[in-house]
C-alpha positions as CSV (number, residue, x, y, z in Angstrom):
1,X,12.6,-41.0,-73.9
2,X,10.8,-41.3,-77.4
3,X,12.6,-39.3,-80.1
4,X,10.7,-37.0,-81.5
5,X,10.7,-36.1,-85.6
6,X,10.6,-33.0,-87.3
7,X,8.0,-33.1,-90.0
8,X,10.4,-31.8,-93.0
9,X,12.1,-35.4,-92.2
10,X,8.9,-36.9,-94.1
11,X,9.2,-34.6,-96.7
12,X,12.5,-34.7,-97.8
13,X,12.2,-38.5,-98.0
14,X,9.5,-38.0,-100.3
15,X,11.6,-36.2,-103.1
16,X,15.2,-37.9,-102.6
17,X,16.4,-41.3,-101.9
18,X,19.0,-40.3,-99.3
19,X,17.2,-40.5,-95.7
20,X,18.3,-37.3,-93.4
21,X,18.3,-37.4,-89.7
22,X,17.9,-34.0,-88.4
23,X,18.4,-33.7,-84.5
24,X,15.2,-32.6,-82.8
25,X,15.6,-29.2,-81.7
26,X,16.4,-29.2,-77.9
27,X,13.2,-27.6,-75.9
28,X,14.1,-24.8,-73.8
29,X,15.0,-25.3,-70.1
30,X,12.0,-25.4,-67.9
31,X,11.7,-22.3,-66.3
32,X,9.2,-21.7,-63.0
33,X,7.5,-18.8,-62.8
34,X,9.2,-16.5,-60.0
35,X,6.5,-15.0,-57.3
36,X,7.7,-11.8,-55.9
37,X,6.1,-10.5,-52.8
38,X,5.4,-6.9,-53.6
39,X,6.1,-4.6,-50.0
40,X,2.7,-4.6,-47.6
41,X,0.4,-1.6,-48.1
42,X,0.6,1.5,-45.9
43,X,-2.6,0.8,-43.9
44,X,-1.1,-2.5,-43.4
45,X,1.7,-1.5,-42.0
46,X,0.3,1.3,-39.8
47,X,-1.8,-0.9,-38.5
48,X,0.9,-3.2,-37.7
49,X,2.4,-0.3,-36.3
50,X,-0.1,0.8,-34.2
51,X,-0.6,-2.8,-32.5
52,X,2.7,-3.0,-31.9
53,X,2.8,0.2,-30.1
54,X,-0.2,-0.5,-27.9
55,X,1.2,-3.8,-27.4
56,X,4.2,-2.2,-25.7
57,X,2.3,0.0,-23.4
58,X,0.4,-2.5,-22.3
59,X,3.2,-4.3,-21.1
60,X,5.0,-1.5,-19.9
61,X,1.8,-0.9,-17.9
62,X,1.8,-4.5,-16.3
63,X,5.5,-4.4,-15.7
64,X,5.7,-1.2,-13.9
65,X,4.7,-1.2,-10.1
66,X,2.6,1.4,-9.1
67,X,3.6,3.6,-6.3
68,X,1.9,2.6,-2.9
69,X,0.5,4.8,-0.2
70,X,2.9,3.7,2.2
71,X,5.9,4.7,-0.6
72,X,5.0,8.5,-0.9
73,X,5.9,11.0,1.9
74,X,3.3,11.5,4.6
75,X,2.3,15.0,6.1
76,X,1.5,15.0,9.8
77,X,-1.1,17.4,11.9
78,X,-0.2,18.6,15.5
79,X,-3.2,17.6,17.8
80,X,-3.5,19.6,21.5
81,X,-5.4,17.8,24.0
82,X,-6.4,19.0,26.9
83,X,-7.5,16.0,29.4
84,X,-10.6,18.1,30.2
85,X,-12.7,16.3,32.8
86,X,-16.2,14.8,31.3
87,X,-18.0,18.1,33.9
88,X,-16.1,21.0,31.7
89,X,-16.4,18.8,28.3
90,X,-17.3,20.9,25.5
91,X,-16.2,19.5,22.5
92,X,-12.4,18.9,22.5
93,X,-10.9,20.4,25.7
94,X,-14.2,22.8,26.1
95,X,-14.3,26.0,24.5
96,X,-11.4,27.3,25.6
97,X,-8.2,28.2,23.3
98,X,-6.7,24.3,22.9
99,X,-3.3,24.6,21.8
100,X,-3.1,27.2,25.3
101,X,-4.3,25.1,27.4
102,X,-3.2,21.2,26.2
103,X,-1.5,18.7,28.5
104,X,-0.5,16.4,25.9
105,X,0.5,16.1,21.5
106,X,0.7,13.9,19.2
107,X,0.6,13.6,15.6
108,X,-1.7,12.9,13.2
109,X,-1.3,11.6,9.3
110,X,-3.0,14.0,6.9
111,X,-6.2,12.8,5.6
112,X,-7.3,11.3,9.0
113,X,-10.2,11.9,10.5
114,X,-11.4,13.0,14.0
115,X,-14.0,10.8,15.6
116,X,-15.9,12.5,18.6
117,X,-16.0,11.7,22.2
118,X,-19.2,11.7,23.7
119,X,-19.5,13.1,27.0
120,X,-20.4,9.9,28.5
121,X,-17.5,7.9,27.0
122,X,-15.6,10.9,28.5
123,X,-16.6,9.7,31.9
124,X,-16.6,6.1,31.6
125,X,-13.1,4.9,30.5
126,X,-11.1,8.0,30.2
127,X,-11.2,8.7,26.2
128,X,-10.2,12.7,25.5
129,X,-9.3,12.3,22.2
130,X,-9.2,9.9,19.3
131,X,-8.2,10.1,14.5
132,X,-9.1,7.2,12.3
133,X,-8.1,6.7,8.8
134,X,-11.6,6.9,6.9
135,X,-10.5,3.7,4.6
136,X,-10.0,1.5,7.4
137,X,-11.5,2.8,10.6
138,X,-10.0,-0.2,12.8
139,X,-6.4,2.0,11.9
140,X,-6.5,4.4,14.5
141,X,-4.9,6.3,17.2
142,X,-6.4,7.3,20.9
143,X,-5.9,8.3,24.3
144,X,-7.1,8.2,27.6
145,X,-6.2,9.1,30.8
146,X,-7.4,8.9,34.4
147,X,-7.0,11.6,37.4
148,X,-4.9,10.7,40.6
149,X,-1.6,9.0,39.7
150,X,1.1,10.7,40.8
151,X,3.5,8.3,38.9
152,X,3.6,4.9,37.3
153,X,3.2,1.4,38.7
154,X,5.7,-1.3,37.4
155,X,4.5,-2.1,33.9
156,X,2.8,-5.7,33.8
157,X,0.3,-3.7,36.5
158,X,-0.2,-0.7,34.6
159,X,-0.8,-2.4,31.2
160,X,-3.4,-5.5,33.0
161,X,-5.3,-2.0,34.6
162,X,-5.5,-0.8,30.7
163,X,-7.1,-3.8,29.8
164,X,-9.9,-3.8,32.1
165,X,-11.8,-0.7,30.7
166,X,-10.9,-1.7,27.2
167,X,-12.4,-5.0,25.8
168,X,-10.4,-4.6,22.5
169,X,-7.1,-4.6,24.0
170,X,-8.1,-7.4,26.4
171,X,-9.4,-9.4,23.3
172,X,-5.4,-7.7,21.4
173,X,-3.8,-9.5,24.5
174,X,-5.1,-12.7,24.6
175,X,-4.4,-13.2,21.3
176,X,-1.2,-11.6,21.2
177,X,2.0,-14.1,19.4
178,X,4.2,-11.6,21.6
179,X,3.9,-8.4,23.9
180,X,7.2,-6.7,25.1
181,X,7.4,-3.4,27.0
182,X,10.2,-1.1,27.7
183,X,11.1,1.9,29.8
184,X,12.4,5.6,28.4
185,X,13.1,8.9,29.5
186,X,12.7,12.2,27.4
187,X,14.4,15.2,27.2
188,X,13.3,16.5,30.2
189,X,13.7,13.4,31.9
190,X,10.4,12.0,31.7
191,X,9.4,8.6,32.3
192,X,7.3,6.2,29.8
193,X,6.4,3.2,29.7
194,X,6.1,1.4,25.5
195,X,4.4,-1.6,24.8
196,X,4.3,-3.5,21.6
197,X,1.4,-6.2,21.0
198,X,1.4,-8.5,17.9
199,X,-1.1,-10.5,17.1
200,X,-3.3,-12.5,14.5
201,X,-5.9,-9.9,15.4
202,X,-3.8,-6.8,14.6
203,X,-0.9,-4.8,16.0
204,X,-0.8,-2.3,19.1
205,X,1.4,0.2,20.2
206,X,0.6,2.0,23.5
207,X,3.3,5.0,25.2
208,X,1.8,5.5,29.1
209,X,3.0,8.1,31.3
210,X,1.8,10.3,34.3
211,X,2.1,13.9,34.7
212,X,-0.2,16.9,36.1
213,X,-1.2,14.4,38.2
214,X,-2.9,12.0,35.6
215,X,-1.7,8.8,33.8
216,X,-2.1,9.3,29.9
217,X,-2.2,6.7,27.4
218,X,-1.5,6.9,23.6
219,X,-3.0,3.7,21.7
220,X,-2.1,3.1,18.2
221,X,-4.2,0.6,16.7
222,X,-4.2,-1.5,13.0
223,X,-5.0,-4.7,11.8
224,X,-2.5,-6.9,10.6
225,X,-2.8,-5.9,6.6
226,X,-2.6,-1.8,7.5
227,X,0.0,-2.5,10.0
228,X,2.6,-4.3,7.3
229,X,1.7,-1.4,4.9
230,X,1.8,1.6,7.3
231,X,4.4,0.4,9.7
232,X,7.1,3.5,9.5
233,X,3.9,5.8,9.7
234,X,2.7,4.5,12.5
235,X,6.0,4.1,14.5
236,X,6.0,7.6,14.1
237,X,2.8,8.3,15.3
238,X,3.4,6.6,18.2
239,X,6.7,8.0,18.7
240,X,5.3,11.9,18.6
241,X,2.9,11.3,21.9
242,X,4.4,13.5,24.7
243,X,3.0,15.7,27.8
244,X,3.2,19.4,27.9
245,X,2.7,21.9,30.2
C-alpha cells in the first residue's frame, strides 16, 4: 500500500534541516451501514391475517366430510292397503276407512312419494299400491297380489310366476350375478317366502306370502348406486311388509 503524507511534512522541511516522519493517521474502520427492518404496517398484517384465516376455512371446509343422506336417521310412514279388487277400486282401497279395512302394511321413508294405480293396471298384473323416492324414481317399493291361492308353491315356482307379468323383474333376473331365497315364519306363524336379486342392473328384494285367500308380494326396487347408499333403509323397508286382518 502507498504511504500516504501529511502535508505539515512539507512544511516543516521548509523551515528546519531535520526531516520529520510523522505516521499517517490510521483511517477509521470501515463501517457498513446497518438496514433494520422496521415491523410490517397494521393493514399489512391484517390482511395477512385475514388470508390466513380464510385459508384455514377453506381447508377445514375440504377436509371435513359432509354428512350423507344415508348417515342421518330416517322417519318411516305406516301404509294400509287393502287389496281391493280393480271392480270396487276407488282410489286406494275405495273410499272406505283404509287403515279399517287393510289386509296388508308396510313402511314407507319420509319424503316418498305415492304414485297411483290406475284402474286398469289394477286389473292387469295385480298392482294395489306402490312409493317412489322423487330423486330417483327407479328406487321404489310395490305390491301386488292375485285372488285364489290358498297358500304358497315351492319358491323357484312362485318367483318364475312373478316374473311373467313383470318385464322388469324378468329383465332383474336375467341379469342377476346371484338370486337366493329363503323361508320364515312370523309371530303368528306365518309363512314367507324372501328373495334377494343382485345385479349389474340394480338390486331387488321381494317378501311373498298368501293369506285371505290371496298371494301378496312386496317389491323393493333400486339401482345399483341408491342401493349401496340406502341399503339399511331399504332392508328395513322390506322387512316391515306383513298381512293383517
Amino acid at each position: 500500500m502507498a504511504s500516504i503524507l501529511h502535508p505539515s511534512s512539507f512544511l516543516s522541511s521548509a523551515s528546519s534541516s531535520t526531516t520529520a516522519t510523522t505516521k499517517p493517521p490510521v483511517p477509521p474502520p470501515f463501517s457498513r451501514p446497518q438496514s433494520t427492518l422496521s415491523p410490517p404496517s397494521k393493514p399489512l398484517l391484517t390482511k395477512l391475517t385475514t388470508t390466513l384465516t380464510a385459508t384455514a376455512i377453506a381447508t377445514t371446509i375440504l377436509t371435513t366430510s359432509l354428512p350423507s343422506l344415508a348417515d342421518s336417521p330416517t322417519s318411516f310412514n305406516i301404509y294400509y292397503g287393502t287389496a281391493a279388487s280393480a271392480a270396487n277400486y276407488g282410489g286406494y282401497g275405495g273410499n272406505s276407512d283404509k287403515k279399517a279395512s287393510a289386509e296388508y302394511i308396510y313402511d314407507v321413508p319420509d319424503g316418498w312419494k305415492e304414485r297411483l294405480v290406475s284402474k286398469v293396471e289394477k286389473g292387469t298384473n295385480g298392482t294395489d299400491s306402490e312409493f317412489y323416492n322423487p330423486k330417483k324414481k327407479t328406487e321404489k317399493e310395490y305390491l301386488t297380489y292375485l285372488a285364489g291361492f290358498r297358500q304358497l308353491a315351492p319358491k323357484d315356482i312362485i318367483l318364475n310366476n312373478l316374473a311373467l307379468s313383470d318385464v322388469n323383474l324378468q329383465d332383474l333376473i336375467a341379469n342377476a350375478d346371484g338370486v337366493t331365497s329363503e323361508e320364515r315364519k312370523d309371530e303368528n306363524g306365518q309363512l314367507y317366502y324372501d328373495y334377494e336379486i343382485d345385479g349389474v342392473l340394480g338390486h331387488s328384494l321381494i317378501s311373498v306370502t298368501c293369506a285371505n285367500n290371496k298371494l301378496y308380494a312386496h317389491f323393493v326396487n333400486a339401482p345399483a348406486p341408491e342401493w349401496k347408499r340406502d341399503e339399511g333403509i331399504l332392508r328395513h323397508v322390506h322387512q316391515s311388509f306383513k298381512t293383517v286382518g
